[in-house]
Each structure stands twice: as C-alpha cells, then as structure tokens.
N, C-alpha and C positions, 0 to 999 in steps of 0.2 A: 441599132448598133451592130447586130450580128450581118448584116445587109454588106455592112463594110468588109467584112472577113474575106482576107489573100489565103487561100490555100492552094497547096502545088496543083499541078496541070489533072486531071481527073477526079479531085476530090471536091466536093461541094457539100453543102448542110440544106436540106429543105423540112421546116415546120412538118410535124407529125400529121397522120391524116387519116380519118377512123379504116381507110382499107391499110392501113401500114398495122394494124393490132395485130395480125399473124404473124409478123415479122418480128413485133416486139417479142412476142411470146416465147419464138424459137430462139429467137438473143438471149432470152434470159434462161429457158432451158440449157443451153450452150455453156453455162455460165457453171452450173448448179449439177452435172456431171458427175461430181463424185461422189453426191448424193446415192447414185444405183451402186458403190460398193458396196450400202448395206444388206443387212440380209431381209428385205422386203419385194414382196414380189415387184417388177416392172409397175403395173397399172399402181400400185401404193405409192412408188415413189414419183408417179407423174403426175399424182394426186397431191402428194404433198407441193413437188415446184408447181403444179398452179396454184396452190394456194399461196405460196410466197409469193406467187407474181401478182396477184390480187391484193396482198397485204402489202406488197411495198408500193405499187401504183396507187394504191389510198393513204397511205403512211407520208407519201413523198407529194401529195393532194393537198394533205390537211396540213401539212408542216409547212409546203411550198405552192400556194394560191397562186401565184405569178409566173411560176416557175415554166419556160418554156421546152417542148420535147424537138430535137430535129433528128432525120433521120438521115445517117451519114454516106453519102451516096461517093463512089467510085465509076468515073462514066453515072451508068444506067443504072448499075447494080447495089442493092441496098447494102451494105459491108458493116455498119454498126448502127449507135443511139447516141445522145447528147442529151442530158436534159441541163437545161443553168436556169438559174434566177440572178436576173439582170439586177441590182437594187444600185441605189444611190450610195450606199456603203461599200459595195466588193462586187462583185464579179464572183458568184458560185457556182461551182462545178460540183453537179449533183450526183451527176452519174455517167458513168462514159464505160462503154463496151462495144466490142467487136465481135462480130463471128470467127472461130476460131481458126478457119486458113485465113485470117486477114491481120491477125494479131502476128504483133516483133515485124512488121513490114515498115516501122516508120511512119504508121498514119496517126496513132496517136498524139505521137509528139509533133507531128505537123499541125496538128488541130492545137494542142496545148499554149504551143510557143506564138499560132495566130491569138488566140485568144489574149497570151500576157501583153502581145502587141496594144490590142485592143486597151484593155483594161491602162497599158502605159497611158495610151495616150487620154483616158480618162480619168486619168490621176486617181487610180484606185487598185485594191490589192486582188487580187485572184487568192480564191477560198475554195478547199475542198477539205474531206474528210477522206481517210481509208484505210479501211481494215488490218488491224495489227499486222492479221498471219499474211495478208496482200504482197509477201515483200517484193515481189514481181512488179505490182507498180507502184507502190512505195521509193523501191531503187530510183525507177524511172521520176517519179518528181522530183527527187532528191536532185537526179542528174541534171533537171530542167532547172534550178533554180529555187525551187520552195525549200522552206523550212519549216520546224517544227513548231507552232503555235502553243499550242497544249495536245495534252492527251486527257483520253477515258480508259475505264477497262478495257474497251474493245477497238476502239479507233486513233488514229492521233488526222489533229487536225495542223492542216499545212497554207501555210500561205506564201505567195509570193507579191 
C-alpha cells in the first residue's frame, strides 16, 4: 500500500533498517528535550530518554506486531520516522516525528494528507492517538481533517 504514496518532489518513506537505529535514537532524544530542565545531572537524564526509547520500541512491539517503521527521507537525508499498522480496519498512525530544523516545514502534513489519500481510496479511516498536552499537533490534525473519536486521561484518539 505505502509503495503507492505521492509525496512532493524530495520527500520519500523507506522501511527502517538496523543501521537507521542511531538515527531513531536521536529522533526520539530530539523529542524528550525538556526532559534536561530538570534538576538531574546530563548523563541521568540521558539515562532516563534511553530508557523510554527502549520502552516504547517494546511497548509499540507488543501492542503493534504488524506495525511497519519507515524512515522519512528528504533527498538523501534522514528528516524524521513513520511507524503505521496497516490493518484491514484503519490505517494507524503510530507515531510520526521530525528532527527539529525540519518541523512547521510542511512535511508532515504532506505525509498525513498522502496517507488520508491512501486510506480514501481503501475505503477505510485513518486512526491515530495524541497526547493531550501535544496541542501543536493536535491543532494540526484537527486542521487536516480528523476528529475526535474518544478520549483517555492522557490521549484523545482522532480519526479521519
């Protein structure tokens, strides 16, 4: 399915690939930032994001067997991650992130609005989850089209 994906002129998606794990790492470091305004030394709080990077790569393992990772390339250069689980139900978007000079450039939502294409014409809904306090991209799926599903204490889940 994702074979099919139009995205603008230098953006492309390629299936993750074990020398791409340094690149996950530092994406998701990238991510976890406001982590060091605590008051722990450096080395504590890089201790602590790899260990969330460890716990959500098995958390998002065991919840999501299927679930595919690509890594979002720019030309040459790796710019973010993708993970979805493809199902016969929805189209889930598990997780989407950028390095942060590549974020607000518009690549998200070029990714998002291909993927609703996709899923259109698969006659099925596009499913993600995200973080309450996220309202950065919260806004933006709102603006793309998704609505509110349900919520939990911590997430609300959006479909389009």
């Amino acid at each position: 399915m994702l074979n099919d994906i139009s995205l603008p002129l230098g953006l492309h998606l390629r299936e993750l690939q074990p020398q791409d794990q340094a690149f996950a790492e530092t994406l998701f470091f990238s991510t976890r930032v406001f982590l060091y305004q605590m008051p722990l030394p450096k080395a504590q709080v890089d201790l602590l994001i790899k260990q969330q990077f460890i716990l959500q790569q098995a958390s998002y393992g065991a919840s999501f067997p299927l679930a595919e990772t690509f890594i979002i390339h720019l030309f040459a250069e790796p710019i973010g991650k993708l993970i979805l689980n493809n199902t016969s139900d929805s189209l889930h978007l598990i997780d989407i992130a950028f390095l942060p000079s590549m974020r607000s450039r518009g690549y998200g939502s070029s990714i998002l609005r291909a993927l609703k294409h996709l899923a259109d014409q698969a006659r099925r809904p596009v499913r993600l989850a995200v973080d309450q306090q996220n309202t950065r991209a919260k806004k933006l799926y709102l603006n793309l089209g998704f609505a509110l599903s349900e919520s939990s204490t911590t997430h609300d889940i959006l479909l389009w």
